[in-house]
C-alpha positions, 0 to 999 in steps of 0.5 A: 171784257168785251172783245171788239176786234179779232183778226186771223194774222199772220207774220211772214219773214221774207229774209233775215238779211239786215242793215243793223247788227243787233248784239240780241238779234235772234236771227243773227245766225240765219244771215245767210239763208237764202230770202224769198222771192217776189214770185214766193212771197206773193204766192205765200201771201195769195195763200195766207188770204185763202186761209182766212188771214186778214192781218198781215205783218212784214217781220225779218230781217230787215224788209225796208232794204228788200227792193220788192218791198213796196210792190209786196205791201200793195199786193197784200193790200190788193189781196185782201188784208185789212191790216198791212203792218211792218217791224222795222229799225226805221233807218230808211224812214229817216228819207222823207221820199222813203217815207212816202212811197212806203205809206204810199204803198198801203201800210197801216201799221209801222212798229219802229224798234226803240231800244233805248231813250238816247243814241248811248243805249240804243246804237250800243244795242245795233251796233251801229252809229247813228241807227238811233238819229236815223230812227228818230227822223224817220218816226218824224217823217212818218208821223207828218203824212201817216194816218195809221198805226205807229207803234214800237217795240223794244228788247229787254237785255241786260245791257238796256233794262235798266234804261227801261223807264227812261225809254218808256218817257221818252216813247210816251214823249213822243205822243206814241202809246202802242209799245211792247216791251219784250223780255229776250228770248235766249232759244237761239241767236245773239242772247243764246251765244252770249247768255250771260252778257245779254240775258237779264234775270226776271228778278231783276229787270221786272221792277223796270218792266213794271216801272216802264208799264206804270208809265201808261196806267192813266191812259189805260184808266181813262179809255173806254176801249183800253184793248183798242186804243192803248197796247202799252206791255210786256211779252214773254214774261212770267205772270207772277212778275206782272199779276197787276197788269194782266191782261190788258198789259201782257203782250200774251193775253192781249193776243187771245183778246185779239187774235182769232190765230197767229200764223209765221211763215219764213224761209227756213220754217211754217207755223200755222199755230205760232202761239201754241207752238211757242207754249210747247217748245218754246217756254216751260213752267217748272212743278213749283208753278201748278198751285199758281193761281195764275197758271191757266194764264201763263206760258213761265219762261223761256226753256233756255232760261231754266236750263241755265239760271232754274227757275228758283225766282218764279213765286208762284201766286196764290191769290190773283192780284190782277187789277181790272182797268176796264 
């Protein structure tokens, strides 16, 4: 597979202050950490640049509701970056002078969180009325004067998978074909306090995963660069789960394609190699999985994960299945 596009990237958190209350949120308990300021946060940005990074996306946190906000999407531009993207629940976007200021301000990739295909799932998701209607017209209003990326992404729980292939439709409805799916992470926050009401098993939501991810089969088959034009996938799943869809559709591998290195900067934490990282604290493949034919690939499960459910529903692969698309 021939890799037309690398960048070095790098994810800085400015605060994880928000206008939404998540019941997943994995940074639910760090509310009350101090964010950074406009002077450190473009110190860290001058300084991302320095170390090569040319991909860089605003995470949190919410940083639409941060007054520098706009001013810091024009420095990183100013300093360097190709790419300027940010993840955002897209209330604010619902404000066309909002909108435009932001695309204004230099971003060229806006990842809108969707969690669910109607205002039921997604604002029982955020735990605010009207997140899912603000949202929506926000995605509108970017969608009239934007020329870049508009991507999602969503959390699987166990409050919304079931939902999953209603809310693939629905995003495909809209004519968007950049979306990740993303299998809640228990390590801390709101899915590891509530574990049991919130995290899914594998067993049972990966058919709706699959289901969900078959929703873009036909787009992928008929790219000529499936990598560059289409990200329609899964993250932080098992691959004996998803050995159908593996690479282009399993959010782990298309990063390997993609990205030279992913670096994470916050305010309570650095990471210059977030990836590997995440391999050795994060997640964790139990002995059964080392016969798996898909082992060199996959990073297992989350380690809170196995600490509370094992790992009796990881079967590991003895004959690659993966399908080649291009």
């Amino acid at each position: 597979m021939a890799n037309e596009i690398s960048f070095k990237k790098v994810v800085l958190v400015p605060g994880y202050q928000c206008n939404n209350r998540c019941v997943f949120c994995i940074n639910s308990g760090k509310r009350d950490i101090k964010p950074k300021t406009i002077f450190e946060l473009r110190l860290e940005i001058k300084e991302a640049a320095a170390r090569g990074c040319d991909y860089l996306e605003f995470a949190g946190g919410e940083n639409t509701i941060n007054p520098d906000f706009f001013r810091l999407v024009a420095f990183a531009r100013r300093s360097g970056f190709k790419r300027v993207a940010i993840a955002t629940n897209g209330r604010l976007f619902s404000y066309p002078a909002f909108a435009r200021a932001a695309v204004d301000s230099g971003l060229s990739e806006i990842i809108f969180s969707i969690h669910g295909p109607d205002a039921r799932v997604h604002d029982a998701l955020t735990r605010v009325e009207g997140s899912f209607r603000q949202l929506l017209k926000g995605i509108e209003n970017v969608r009239k004067i934007f020329k870049g990326i508009i991507a999602t992404n969503t959390a699987v729980t166990r409050l919304n998978y079931r939902s999953l292939p209603a809310t693939g439709k629905f995003i495909a409805g809209l004519g968007l074909y950049n979306a990740e799916f993303i299998f809640a992470d228990p390590s801390y926050g709101g899915v590891h306090d509530n574990f049991k009401e919130l995290m899914p098993r594998i067993s049972d939501c990966a058919p709706y995963m699959r289901d969900c991810l078959d929703i873009a089969a036909p787009r992928l088959a008929g790219a000529t660069n499936a990598l560059a034009s289409c990200n329609w996938s899964a993250r932080y799943v098992p691959l004996c789960y998803f050995e159908g869809y593996y690479p282009l559709q399993v959010s782990e591998a298309r990063e390997l394609l993609i990205y030279r290195n992913v670096q994470h900067v916050a305010p309570d934490y650095v990471s210059l190699d977030y990836i590997k990282g995440r391999r050795e604290l994060g997640r964790a493949k139990p002995p059964k999985c080392r016969g798996c034919a898909l082992y060199a690939g996959c990073e297992g499960i989350w380690k809170e994960y196995l600490r509370v459910y094992g790992g009796g529903e990881l079967k590991p692969v003895k004959k690659p299945g993966a399908k080649k698309i291009i």
